[in-house]
N, C-alpha and C positions, 0 to 999 in steps of 0.2 A: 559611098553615098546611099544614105536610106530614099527609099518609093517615098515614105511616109514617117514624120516624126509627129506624134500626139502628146501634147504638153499637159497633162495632169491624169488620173487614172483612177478617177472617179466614177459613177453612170456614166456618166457624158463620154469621155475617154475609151470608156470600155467598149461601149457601145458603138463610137464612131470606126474606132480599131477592127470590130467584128464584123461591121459592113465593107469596110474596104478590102477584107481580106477575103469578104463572099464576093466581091466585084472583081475581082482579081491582083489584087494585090500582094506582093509576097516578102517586101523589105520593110518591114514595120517595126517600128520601137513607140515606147509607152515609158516617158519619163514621168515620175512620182515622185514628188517630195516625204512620204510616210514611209514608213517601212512595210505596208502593204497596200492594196489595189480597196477600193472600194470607196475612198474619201469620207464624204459627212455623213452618207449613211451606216459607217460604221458606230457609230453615236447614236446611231436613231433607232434603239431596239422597240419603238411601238409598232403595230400594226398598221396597216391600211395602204401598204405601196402593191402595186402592182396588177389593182383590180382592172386597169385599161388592158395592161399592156400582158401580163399574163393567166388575167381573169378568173385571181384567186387572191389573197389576204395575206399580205406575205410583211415580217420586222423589214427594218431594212437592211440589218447581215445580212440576212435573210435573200432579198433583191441582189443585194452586190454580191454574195455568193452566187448564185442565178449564174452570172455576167462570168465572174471571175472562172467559171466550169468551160464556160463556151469560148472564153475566150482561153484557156488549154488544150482545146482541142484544133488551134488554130500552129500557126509557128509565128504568130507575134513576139517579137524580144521586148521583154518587160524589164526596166530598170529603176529601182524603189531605191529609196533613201537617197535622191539625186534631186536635186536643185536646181531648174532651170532660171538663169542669171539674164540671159538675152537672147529677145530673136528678131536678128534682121530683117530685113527689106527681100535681101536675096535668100533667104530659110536657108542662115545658119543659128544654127543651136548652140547658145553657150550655157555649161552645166556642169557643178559639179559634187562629187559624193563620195563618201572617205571609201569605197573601193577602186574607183576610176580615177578617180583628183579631177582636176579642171578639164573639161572636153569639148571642143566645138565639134558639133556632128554637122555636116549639110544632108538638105532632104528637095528632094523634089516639089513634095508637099508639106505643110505644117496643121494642124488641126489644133488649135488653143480652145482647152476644156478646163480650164483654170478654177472653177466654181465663182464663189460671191463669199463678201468678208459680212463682219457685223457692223453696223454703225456703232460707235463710244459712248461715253458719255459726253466725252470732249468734241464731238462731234453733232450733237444740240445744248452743248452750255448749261448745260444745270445746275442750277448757282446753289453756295452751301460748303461743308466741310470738304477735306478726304479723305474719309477714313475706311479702313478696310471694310468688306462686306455687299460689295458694286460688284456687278459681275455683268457681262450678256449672258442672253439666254446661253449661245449654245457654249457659250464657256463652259456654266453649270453644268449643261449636257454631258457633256465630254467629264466634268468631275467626276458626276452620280452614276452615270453607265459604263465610263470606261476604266476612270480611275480607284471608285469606291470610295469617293470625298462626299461628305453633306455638307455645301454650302452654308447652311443658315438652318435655324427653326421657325423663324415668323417671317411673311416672304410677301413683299410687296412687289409686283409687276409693272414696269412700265411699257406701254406696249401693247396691243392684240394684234400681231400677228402672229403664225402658225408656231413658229417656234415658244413661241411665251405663253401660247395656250395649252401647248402640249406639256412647258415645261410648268405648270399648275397644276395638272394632272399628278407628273410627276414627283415635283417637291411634296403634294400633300398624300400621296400614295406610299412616299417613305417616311411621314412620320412628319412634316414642316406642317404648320396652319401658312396656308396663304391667304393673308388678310383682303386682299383685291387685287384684280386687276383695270388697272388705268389705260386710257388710249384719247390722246390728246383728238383726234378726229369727231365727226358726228357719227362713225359706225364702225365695224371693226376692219382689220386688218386681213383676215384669219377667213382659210375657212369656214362655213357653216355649220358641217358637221362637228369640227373643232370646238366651236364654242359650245354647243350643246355636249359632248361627249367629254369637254376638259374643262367646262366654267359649270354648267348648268348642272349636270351630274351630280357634280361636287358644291353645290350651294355658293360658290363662289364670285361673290361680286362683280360687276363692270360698270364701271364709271366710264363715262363716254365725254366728247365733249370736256375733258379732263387730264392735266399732267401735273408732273412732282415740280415745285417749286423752290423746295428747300431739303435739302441734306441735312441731318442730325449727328453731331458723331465726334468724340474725340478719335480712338483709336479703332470705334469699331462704330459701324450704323447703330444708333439708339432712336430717329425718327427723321420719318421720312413725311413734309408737307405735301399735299394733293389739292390741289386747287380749280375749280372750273375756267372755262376758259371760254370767250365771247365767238362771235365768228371771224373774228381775225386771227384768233387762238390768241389773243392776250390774258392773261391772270384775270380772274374777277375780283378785286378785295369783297373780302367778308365772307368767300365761299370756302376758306380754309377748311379742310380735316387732316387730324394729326394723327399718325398710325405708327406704334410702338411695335417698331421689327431690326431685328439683325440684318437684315438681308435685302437687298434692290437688285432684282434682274430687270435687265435694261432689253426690251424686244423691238426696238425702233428703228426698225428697216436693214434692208441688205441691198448692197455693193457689188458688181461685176468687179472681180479682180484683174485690172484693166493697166496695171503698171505694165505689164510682157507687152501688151495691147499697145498701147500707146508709143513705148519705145521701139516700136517694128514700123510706125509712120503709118498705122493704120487710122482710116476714117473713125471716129466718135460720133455715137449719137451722145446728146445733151439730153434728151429725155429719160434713155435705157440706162446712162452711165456704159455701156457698153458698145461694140464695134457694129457699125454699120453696112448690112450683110446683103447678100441678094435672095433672089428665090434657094439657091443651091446651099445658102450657108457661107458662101466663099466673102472675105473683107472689098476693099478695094485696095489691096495687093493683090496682088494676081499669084494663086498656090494655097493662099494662106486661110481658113474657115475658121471658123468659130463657133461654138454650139452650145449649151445646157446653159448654166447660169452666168458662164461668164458675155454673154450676148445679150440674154436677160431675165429679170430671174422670174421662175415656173413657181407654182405653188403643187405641181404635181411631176413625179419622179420620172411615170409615165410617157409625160410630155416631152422630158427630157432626151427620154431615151427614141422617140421617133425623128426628133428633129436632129438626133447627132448621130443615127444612123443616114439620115439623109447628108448631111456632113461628110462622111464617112466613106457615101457612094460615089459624092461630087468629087472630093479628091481622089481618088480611083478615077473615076473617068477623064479628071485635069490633068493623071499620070497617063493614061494609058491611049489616050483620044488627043488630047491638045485642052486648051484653053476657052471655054463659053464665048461665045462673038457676043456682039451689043452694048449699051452703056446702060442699059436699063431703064423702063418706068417707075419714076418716083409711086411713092405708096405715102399719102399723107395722112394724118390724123386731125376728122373734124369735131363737130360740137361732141362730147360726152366721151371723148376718145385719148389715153394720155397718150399714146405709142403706139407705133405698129411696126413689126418685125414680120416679114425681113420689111427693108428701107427702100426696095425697088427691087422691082421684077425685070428679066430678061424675056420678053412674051414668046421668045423664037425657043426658050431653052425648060421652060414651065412644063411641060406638056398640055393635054389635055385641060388640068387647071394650077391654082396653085394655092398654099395654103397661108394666112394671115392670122398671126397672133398677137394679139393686143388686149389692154385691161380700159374700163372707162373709170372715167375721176368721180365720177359718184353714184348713188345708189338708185337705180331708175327699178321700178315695175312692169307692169305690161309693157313693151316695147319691140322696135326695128333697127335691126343694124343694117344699116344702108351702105352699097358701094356705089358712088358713081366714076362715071372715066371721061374724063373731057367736057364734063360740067352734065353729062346724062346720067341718070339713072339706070345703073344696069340689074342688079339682082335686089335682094331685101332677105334676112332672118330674121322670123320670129323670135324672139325669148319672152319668156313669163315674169321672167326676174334679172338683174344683170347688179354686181357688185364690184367694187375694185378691188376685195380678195380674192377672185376667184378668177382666171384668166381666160379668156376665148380666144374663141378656134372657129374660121371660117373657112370656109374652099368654096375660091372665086375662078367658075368655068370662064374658060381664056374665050372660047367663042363668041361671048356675052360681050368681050368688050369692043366688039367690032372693027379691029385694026389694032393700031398704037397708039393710045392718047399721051399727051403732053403729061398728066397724073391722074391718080389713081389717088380716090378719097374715099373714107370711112369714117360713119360717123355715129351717131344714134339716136334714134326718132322715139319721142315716146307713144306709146299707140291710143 
């Protein structure tokens, strides 16, 4: 029986693996579906990971090498090209990979680091042909960086989130004109720096308040319709543009990979698409954590990597200590707030304070994020700017809330 089984061996994975093994942990395996450690930042050779957390400008091989060094220096058993199939109630492990075959392992603890899939096409209905030339972003990704494929020469975007920004960058860096990028929303997706650094750089359009309507295409995309869209996001007729490209990369949101999640009887939030966690990362299975994007997704690598070291410690000390006492305080999300992770706090298990990550639904200025606890007013952060690309981070001292309230609410004030 493993201390520790970590389902995927990504950042997240890596990460959560190399804290548990500084807390003292010594029976640890790291299943991997790839043939090696590192996940979607293998794909992502641009710069700009690591400025939080190693406070230098690092590709992301680059980061995942970082990870993949330190966690050599550990005695983690790492097992790649392995397919985790199920993981129970009680943390067993089913899994299997053409050197092992089928294996149920049990584990004291489970840490599911699974990442986040792409949305489809088929998953916002975009009416029209099928014909080859659709891709998601980070398919292309994986073409252009990993494989040495050029998707397309004329390359229309659906999408501003980070991925679809960077892959504009991209496509027209190798040689594609990308004619625009589309984002059905009133603002982007992505990053700030992203659109400045992968649209604006490069003269290349955004259409906001905009998505594709119609597909072109016998056997290959010959045009793709872009139409405006009301504040219901319905078509406007008569605001048609017709754009003559080979190529649709679709950048319309990411997914917690929540199928392992869900058939283990773990809690769902409806908001995150992902498991409903406590201060420590742990689900409401008792052993079982969850961390980086499969809980919810980050737009910073960073991020990922503190909250699944905290992961990482919790099960450590669930092996090594016992079990968290409490049921927890709820953490709800109020006006301007879509989510908040974790989903309740244990006040007795927080320390000192504890940290809340949440995005808001739309694009405020001068502004307060406010928490109250039992209908009072305990703390307030300033911001200058607040977006639903860009994900916040608050740390709410436990002192402030003067006991145990019934919940714990955040919300956003404009100032």
């Amino acid at each position: 029986m493993y201390d520790l089984i970590v389902v995927g061996g990504g950042p997240a994975g890596m990460a959560a693996a190399c804290a548990a093994w500084d807390a003292g942990l010594r029976n640890i395996l790291i299943v991997e579906r790839d043939r090696e450690l590192g996940g979607i930042l293998n794909q992502c050779i641009h710069n700009g990971f690591g400025l939080t957390y190693f406070k230098e400008e690092l590709t992301g091989p680059e980061y995942a090498h970082r990870f993949a060094e330190l966690l050599s220096e550990t005695g983690v058993e790492v097992r790649t090209d392995t397919m985790v199939l199920d993981v129970t109630p009680n943390r067993r492990v089913h899994m299997t990979g053409p050197k092992t075959g089928y294996r149920i392992e049990e584990a004291r603890s489970v840490i599911l680091s699974m990442g986040c899939r792409e949305r489809t096409r088929g998953a916002i209905a975009i009416p029209g042909t099928r014909p080859a030339g659709i891709y998601t972003a980070g398919a292309a990704q994986r073409y252009v960086n990993v494989e040495g494929w050029m998707p397309g020469k004329r390359v229309v975007i659906l999408g501003s989130g980070d991925i679809g920004l960077i892959m504009a960058r991209r496509m027209t860096l190798e040689g594609a004109k990308v004619l625009a990028c589309v984002e059905v929303m009133p603002y982007s997706g992505g990053l700030t720096r992203n659109i400045v650094q992968c649209l604006e750089d490069f003269d290349i359009p955004l259409y906001l308040s905009h998505t594709v309507t119609d597909i072109r295409g016998r056997d290959r995309v010959e045009q793709v319709v872009v139409s405006e869209v009301d504040a219901r996001r319905n078509p406007i007729p008569g605001t048609e543009m017709v754009f003559d490209c080979d190529t649709l990369l679709l950048s319309v949101g990411l997914i917690p990979e929540n199928e392992l999640t869900e058939r283990a009887g773990i809690e769902m939030d409806p908001r995150t698409k992902g498991a409903a966690v406590y201060e420590n990362m742990e689900t409401s299975v008792p052993g079982v954590f969850a961390c980086g994007n499969v809980a919810h997704v980050h737009d910073l690598v960073d991020f990922v990597t503190k909250e699944s070291q905290r992961a990482g410690t919790a099960a450590a000390k669930y092996v090594l200590e016992g079990p968290a006492e409490g049921k927890g305080v709820p953490i709800k999300n109020g006006d301007g707030v879509s989510y908040t992770v974790p989903q309740r706090v244990r006040l007795q298990n927080a320390g000192d304070a504890f940290s809340v990550f949440f995005r808001v639904n739309r694009i405020f200025g001068k502004a307060e994020i406010v928490v109250e606890a039992g209908g009072r007013e305990v703390c307030r952060f300033k911001r200058d700017r607040l977006s639903p690309g860009e994900m916040e981070n608050i740390s709410v001292p436990v002192k402030l809330l003067g006991g145990e309230p019934e919940e714990i609410r955040v919300f956003v004030r404009e100032a």
